[in-house]
C-alpha positions as CSV (number, residue, x, y, z in Angstrom):
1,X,23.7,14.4,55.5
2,X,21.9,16.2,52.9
3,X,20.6,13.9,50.1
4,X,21.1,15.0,46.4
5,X,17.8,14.9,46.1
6,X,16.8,17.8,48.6
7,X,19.9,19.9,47.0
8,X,18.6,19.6,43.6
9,X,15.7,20.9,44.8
10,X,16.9,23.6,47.4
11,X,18.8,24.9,44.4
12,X,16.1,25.2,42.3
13,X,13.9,26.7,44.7
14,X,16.8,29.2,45.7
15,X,16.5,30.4,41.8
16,X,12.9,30.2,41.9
17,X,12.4,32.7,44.4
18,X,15.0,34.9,43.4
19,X,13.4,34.9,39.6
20,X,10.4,35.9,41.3
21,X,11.3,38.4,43.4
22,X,13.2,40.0,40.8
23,X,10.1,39.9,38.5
24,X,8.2,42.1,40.8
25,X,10.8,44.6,41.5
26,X,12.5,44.8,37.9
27,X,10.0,43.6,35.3
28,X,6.4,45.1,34.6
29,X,5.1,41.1,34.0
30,X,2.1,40.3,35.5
31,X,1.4,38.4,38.6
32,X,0.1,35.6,37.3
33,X,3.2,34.9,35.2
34,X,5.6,35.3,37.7
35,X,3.4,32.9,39.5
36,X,3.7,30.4,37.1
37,X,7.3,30.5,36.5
38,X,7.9,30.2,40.4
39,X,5.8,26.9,40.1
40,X,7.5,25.8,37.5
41,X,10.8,26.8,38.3
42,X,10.5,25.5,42.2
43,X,8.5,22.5,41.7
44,X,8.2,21.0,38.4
45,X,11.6,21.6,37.6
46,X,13.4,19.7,40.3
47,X,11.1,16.7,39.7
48,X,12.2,16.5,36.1
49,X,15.7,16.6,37.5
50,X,15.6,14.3,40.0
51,X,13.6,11.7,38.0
52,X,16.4,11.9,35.0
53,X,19.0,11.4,37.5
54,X,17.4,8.3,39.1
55,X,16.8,6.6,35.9
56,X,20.2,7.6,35.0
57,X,21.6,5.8,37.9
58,X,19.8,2.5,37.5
59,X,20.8,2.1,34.0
């Protein structure tokens, strides 16, 4: 059984890599940019998310 924890953060990673890879093919950003925002987006993100939701559920 998959944990909400892993689907929060297969989800985000799914977006991350698809805002990524449609940087390089349909945006002139740099790399570094698009870099950033798939370590944000797939990473930092998610644990944001899943820290909110575990304080939310203690409460």
């Amino acid at each position: 059984m998959v944990s909400r924890e892993n689907k929060v953060v297969g989800g985000f990673v799914a977006v991350a890599m698809a805002l990524t890879f449609g940087g390089f093919w349909l945006t002139d950003l740099p790399d570094e940019i698009l870099m950033v925002l798939l370590f944000f987006v797939g990473v930092v993100a998610p644990m944001v998310v899943n820290n909110y939701l575990d304080t939310r559920e203690s409460v």
